[in-house]
C-alpha positions in Angstrom: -0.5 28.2 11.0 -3.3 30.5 11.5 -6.3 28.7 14.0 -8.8 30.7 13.9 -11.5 28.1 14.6 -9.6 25.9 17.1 -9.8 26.3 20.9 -8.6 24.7 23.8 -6.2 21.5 23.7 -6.7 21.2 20.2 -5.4 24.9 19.3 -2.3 24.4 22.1 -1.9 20.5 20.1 -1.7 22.5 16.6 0.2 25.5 18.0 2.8 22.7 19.1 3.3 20.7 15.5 2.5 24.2 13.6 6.0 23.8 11.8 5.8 19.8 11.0 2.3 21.1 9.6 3.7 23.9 7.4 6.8 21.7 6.3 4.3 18.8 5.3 1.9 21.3 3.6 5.0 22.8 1.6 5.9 19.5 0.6 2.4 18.5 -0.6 2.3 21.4 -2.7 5.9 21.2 -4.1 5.4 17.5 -5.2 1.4 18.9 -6.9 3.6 21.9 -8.6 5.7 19.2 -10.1 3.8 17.0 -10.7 1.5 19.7 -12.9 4.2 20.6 -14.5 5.0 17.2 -16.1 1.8 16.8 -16.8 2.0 20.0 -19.1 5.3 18.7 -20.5 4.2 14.9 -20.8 1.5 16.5 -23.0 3.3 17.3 -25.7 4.3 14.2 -26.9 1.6 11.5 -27.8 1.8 8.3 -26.5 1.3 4.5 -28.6 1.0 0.7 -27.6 4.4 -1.4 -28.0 3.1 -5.0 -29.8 3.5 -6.6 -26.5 0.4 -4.6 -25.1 2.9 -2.1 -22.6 2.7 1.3 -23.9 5.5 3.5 -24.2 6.2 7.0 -24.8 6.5 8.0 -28.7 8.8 9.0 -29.4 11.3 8.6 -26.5 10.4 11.3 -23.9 12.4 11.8 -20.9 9.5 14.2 -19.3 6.9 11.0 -19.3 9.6 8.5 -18.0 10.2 11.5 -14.9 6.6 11.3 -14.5 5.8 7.4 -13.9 9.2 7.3 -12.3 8.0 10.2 -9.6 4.0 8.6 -9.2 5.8 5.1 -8.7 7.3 7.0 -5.9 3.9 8.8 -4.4 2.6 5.6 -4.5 5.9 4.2 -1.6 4.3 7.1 0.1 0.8 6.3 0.4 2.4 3.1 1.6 4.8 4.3 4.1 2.2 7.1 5.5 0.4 5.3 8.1 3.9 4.2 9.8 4.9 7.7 9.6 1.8 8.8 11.5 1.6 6.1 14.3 5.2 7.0 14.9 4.4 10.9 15.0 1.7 10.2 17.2 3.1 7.8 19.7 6.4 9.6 20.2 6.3 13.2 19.6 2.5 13.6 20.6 2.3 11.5 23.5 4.9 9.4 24.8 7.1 12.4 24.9 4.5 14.9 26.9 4.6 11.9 29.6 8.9 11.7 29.2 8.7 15.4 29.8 6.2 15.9 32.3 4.7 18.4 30.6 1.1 16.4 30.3 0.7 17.3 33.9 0.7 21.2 32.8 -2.5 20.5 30.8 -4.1 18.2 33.4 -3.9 21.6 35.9 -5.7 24.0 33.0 -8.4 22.5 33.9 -9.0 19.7 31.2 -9.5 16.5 31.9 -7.3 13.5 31.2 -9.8 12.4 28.2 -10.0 15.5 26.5 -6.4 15.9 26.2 -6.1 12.7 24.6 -9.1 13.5 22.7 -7.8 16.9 21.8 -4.6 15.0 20.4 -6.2 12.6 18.5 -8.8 15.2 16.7 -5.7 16.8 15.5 -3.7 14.0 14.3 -6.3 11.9 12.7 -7.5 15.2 11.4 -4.2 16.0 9.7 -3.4 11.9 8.3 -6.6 11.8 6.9 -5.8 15.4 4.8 -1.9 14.2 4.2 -3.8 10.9 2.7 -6.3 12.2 0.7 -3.5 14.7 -0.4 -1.1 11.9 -1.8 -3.8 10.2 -3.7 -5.1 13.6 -5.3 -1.4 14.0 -6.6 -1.2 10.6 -7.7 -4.5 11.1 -9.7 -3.2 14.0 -11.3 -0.4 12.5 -12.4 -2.1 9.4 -13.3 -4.4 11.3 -15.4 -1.7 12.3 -17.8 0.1 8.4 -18.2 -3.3 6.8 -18.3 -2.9 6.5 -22.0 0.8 4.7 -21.9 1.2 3.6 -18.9 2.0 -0.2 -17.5 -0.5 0.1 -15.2 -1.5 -2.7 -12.6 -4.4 -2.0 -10.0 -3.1 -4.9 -8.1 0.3 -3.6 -7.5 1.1 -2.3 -3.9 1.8 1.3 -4.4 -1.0 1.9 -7.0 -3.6 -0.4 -4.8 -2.5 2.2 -1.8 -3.6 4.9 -3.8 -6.8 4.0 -5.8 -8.9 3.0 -3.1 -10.3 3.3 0.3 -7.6 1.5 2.6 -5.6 4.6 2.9 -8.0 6.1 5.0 -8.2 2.8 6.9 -4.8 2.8 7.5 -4.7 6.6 8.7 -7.2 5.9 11.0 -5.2 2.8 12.1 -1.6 4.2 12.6 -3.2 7.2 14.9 -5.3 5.1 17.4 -2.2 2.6 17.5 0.5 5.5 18.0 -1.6 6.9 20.7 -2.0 3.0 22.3 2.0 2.9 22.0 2.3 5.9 23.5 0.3 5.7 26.6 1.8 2.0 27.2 5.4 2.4 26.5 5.7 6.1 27.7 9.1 6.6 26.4 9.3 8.6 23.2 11.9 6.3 21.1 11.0 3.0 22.6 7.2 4.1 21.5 8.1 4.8 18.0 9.9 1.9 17.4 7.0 0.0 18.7 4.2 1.9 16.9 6.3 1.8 13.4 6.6 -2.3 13.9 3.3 -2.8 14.6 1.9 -0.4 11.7 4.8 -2.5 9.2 3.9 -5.8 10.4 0.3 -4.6 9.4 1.2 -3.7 5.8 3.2 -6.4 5.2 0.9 -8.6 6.6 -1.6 -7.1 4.4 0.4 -7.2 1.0 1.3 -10.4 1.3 -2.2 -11.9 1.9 -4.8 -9.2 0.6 -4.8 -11.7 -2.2 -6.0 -14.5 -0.8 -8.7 -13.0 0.9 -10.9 -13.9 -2.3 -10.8 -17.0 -4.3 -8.9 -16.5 -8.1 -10.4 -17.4 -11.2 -8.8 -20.0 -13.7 -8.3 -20.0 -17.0 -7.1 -23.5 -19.4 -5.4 -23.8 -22.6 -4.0 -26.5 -24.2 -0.2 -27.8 -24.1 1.8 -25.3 -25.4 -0.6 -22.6 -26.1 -1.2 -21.3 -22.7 -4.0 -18.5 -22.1 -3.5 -15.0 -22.1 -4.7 -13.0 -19.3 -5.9 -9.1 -20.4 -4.6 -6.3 -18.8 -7.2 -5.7 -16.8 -6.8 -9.4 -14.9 -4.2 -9.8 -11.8 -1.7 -12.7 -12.5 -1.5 -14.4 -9.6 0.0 -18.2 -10.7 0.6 -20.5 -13.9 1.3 -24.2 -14.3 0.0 -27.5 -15.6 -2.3 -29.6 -15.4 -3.4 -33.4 -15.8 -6.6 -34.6 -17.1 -7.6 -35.5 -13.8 -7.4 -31.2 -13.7 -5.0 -31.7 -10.7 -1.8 -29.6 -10.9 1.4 -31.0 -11.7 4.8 -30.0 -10.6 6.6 -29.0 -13.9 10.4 -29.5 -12.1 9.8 -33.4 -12.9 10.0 -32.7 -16.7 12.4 -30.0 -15.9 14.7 -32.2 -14.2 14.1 -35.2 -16.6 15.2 -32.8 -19.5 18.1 -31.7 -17.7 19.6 -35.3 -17.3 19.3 -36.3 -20.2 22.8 -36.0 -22.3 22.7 -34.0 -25.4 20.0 -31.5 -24.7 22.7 -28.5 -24.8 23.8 -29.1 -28.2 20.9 -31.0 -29.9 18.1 -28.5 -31.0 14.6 -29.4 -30.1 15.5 -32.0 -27.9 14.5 -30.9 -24.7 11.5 -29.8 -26.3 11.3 -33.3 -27.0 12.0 -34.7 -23.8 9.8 -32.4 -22.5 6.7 -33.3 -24.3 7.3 -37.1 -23.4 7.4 -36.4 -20.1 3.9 -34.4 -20.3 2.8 -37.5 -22.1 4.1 -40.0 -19.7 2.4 -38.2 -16.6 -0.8 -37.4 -18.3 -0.5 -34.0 -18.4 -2.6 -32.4 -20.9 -3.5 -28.6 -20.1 -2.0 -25.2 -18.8 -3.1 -23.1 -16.8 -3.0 -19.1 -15.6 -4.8 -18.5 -11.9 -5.7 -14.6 -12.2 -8.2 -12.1 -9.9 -10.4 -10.4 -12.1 -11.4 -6.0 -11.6 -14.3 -7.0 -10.5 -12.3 -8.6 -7.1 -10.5 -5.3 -6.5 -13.2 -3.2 -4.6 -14.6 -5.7 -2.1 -10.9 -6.8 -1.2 -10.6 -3.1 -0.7 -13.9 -3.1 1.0 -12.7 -6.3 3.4 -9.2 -4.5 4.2 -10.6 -1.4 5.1 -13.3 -3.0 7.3 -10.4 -5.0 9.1 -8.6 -1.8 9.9 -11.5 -0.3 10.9 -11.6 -2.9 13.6 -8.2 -3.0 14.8 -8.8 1.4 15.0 -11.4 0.9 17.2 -9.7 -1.8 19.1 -6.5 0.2 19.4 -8.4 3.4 20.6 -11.1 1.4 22.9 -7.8 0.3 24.5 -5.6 3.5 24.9 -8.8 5.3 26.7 -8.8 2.4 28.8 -5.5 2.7 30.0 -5.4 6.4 29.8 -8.4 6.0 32.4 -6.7 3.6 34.9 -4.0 6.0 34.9 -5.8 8.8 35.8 -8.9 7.8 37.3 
């Protein structure tokens, strides 16, 4: 990879990974090449709304199944990117030059201690910044072609990683921690393994309660006509409710139903059962717990703000230790 601009520890840092850069660089622009060309085949064939409101490919079109199948997939790797870059980071790019030794050869070329981590860290945060914006510019290119029969759901995880902000945030993340990981641990496997549980605990973490960072909005219906959410809205939770409006568990008429004898070959009687139990408990509405569009960018915004943090943390710290090594 030609460097024309680059000097110093920074050119010797990309002169080092030049063939991971070519190989990821060949595989970003394989996966655009395919991607453009199912997006040229996907255009042939129109697309309608099913009566359920999911739209579908008309008529059946193997190209435009390939297609959601292989953004479905870009979207895993938005999600799986930041792990991959904190363990590049803190094994390869630093835990191994202090395995090796070889960090001591750049300590005598007359660079100091900082800007040789410095150096490293331009370069890789530099680099997962590109390979993120790269995955979500292929995902948008695709996107752009399924937008009119496509399932969509802004709150799933892999579209969510690829529609906003938070992939940067995690880019940022996954470097300064790889290069904390690195510096502690000092051994190359032992600091990827470390570096990809942290960054996965961090994701998980994330997916699981990114949700519940904002309050969801509620929605009522009568017994047996429960609301409808639009596509637009997140589900997030459904039951029922008394007339006091607190929630009741629905296993009680569940289980009520289930004891009593007859209900598998009697029609309508656990409908029946059912409704007496509702009636016996008070319960007199449903309801659907959903987050609204309008929640999606300042959870984004909140996320990213919170990995901006732990970046900052992260790097504050591995300069830190970095310095009471070499002092």
């Amino acid at each position: 990879m030609s460097t024309p601009a680059l000097k110093g520890p920074a050119w010797v840092t990309v002169r080092q990974y030049r063939r991971t850069l070519w190989a990821g660089a060949a595989l970003a622009v394989l996966a655009l090449a395919v991607v453009a060309g199912l997006r040229i085949l996907t255009a042939q064939h129109p697309v309608a709304p099913a009566h359920d409101g999911v739209w579908d490919a008309e008529p059946y079109d193997d190209w435009y199944l390939t297609l959601r199948w292989l953004l479905e997939y870009v979207g895993i790797a938005a999600i799986v990117l930041p792990g991959l870059v904190a363990v590049l980071v803190a094994g390869p790019m630093v835990a191994r030059e202090y395995e090796s030794g070889t960090y001591q050869l750049s300590l005598t070329q007359s660079v100091s201690p900082t800007a040789w981590l410095r150096s490293k860290l331009t370069v890789a945060t530099t680099v997962a910044l590109l390979a993120a914006l790269a995955v979500m510019g292929i995902f948008w290119l695709g996107r752009l072609g399924v937008r009119e029969g496509w399932d969509y759901r802004w709150g799933d995880p892999w579209a969510y990683a690829t529609t906003g902000i938070t992939s940067f945030a995690y880019a940022l993340a996954a470097v300064a921690v790889g290069a904390l990981a690195g510096l502690l641990v000092r051994r190359t496997l032992l600091a990827m393994a470390a570096s990809g549980l942290i960054m996965a605990v961090a994701l998980i973490g994330f997916s699981s309660y990114r949700w519940s960072i904002l309050p969801t909005e509620r929605l009522t219906g009568p017994i047996g006509s429960p609301p409808r959410l639009s596509n637009e809205n997140l589900f997030m939770d459904s039951g029922l409710l008394t007339s006091s409006g607190a929630p009741f568990d629905q296993s009680i008429c569940w289980e009520e139903a289930q004891r009593t004898p007859g209900v598998d070959v009697q029609e309508g009687l656990w409908d029946k059962v059912e409704a007496q139990c509702h009636a016996k408990h008070d319960v007199t509405a449903q309801y659907v717990d959903y987050h609204p569009y309008a929640h999606y960018w300042p959870t984004q915004l909140i996320e990213t703000g919170i990995l901006l943090a732990l970046a900052a943390l992260a790097a504050f710290a591995a300069f830190r230790v970095l310095r009471a090594r070499h002092p």
